[in-house]
C-alpha positions as CSV (number, residue, x, y, z in Angstrom):
1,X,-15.7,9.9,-10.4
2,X,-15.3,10.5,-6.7
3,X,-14.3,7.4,-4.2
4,X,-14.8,7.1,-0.6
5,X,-11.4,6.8,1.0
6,X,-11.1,5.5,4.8
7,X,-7.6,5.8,6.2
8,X,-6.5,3.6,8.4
9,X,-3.1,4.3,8.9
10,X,-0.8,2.3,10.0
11,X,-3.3,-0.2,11.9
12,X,-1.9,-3.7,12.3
13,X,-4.2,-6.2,11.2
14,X,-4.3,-9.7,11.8
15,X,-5.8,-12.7,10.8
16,X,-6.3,-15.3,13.3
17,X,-7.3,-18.2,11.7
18,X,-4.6,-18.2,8.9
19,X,-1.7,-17.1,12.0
20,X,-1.2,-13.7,9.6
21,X,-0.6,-10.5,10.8
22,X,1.2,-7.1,9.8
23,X,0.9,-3.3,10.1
24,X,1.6,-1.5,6.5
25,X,2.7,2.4,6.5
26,X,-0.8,3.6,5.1
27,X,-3.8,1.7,4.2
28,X,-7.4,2.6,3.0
29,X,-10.4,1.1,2.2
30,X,-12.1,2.5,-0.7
31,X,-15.7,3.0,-0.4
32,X,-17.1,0.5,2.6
33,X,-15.0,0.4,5.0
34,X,-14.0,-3.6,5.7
35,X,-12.1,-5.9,8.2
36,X,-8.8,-5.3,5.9
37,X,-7.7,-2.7,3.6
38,X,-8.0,-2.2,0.0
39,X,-4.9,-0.7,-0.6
40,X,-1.9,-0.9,1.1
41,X,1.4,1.3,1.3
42,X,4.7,0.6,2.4
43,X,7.8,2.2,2.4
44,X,10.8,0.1,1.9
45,X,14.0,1.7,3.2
46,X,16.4,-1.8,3.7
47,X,14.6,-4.9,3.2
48,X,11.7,-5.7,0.2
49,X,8.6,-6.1,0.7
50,X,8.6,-10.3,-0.6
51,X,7.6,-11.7,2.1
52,X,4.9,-9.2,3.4
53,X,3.2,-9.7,0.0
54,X,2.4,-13.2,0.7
55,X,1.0,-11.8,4.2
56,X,-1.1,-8.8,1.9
57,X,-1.9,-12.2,0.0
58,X,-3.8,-13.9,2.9
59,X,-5.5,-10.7,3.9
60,X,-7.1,-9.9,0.5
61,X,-5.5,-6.4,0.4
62,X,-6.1,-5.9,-3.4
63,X,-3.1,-3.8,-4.3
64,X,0.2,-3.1,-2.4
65,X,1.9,0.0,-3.5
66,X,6.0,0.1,-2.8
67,X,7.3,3.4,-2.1
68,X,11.6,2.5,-2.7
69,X,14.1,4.8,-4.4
70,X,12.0,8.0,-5.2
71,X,9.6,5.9,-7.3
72,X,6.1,3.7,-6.4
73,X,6.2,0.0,-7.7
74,X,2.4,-1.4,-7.2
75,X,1.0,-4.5,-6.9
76,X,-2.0,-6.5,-8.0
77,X,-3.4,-9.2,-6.5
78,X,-5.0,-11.6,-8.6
79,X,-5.8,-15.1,-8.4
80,X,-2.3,-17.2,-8.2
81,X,-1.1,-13.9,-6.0
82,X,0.8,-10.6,-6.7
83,X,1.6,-8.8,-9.8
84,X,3.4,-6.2,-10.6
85,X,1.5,-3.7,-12.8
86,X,2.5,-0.3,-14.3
87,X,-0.6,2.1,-12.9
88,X,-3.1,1.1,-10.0
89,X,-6.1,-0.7,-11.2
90,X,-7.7,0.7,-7.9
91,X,-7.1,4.4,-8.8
92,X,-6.9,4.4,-12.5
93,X,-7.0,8.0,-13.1
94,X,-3.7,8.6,-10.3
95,X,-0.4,9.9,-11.9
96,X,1.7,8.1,-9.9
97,X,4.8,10.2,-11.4
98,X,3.1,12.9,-10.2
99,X,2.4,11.9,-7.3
100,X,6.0,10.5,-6.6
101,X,7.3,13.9,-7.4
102,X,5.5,15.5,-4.2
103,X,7.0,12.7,-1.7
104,X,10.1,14.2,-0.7
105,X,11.2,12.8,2.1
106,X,14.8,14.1,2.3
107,X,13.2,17.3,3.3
108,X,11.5,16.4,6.1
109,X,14.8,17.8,8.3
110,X,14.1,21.0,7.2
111,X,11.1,21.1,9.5
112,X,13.0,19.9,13.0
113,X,13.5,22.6,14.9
């Protein structure tokens, strides 16, 4: 099937009323495009991504992927918040290993002139 992606980069969105607020490393909204994203990436390089779940959480971002240690860890929000699932329920068809094995991101020096 084919799905409507809107990037929206690494907007910060906030939440007024609930005092929440955060800006992830990639987000899209699949299909409509909405106030807040339905997937949202982050890359964790020193500290974990705990507490921004609880933000995600207030937002209504439906899944969180983790990019940490060559590998995606993703999130699914459900009712009593976050868990942590093995594929997306988003993107059901997506080879995550596969996809993990393009993200290099020790190689990005070799393009700095």
């Amino acid at each position: 099937t084919r799905t409507r992606f809107h990037a929206g980069g690494s907007t910060t969105f906030r939440q007024a009323a609930k005092k929440r607020g955060l800006e992830p490393d990639e987000c899209y909204c699949l299909g409509a495009k909405k106030e807040f994203p339905d997937l949202a990436i982050e890359v964790v390089i020193t500290s974990g991504l705990v507490n921004k779940l609880d933000i995600y959480q207030g937002l209504g971002v439906r899944e969180v992927w983790q990019w940490q240690s060559g590998q995606f860890s993703i999130y699914h929000l459900r009712s009593t918040g976050y868990e942590l699932v093995e594929s997306s329920e988003l993107l059901p068809a997506l080879d995550l290993k596969l996809l993990a094995s393009y993200v290099k991101p020790e190689e990005q020096f070799d393009a700095v002139i």
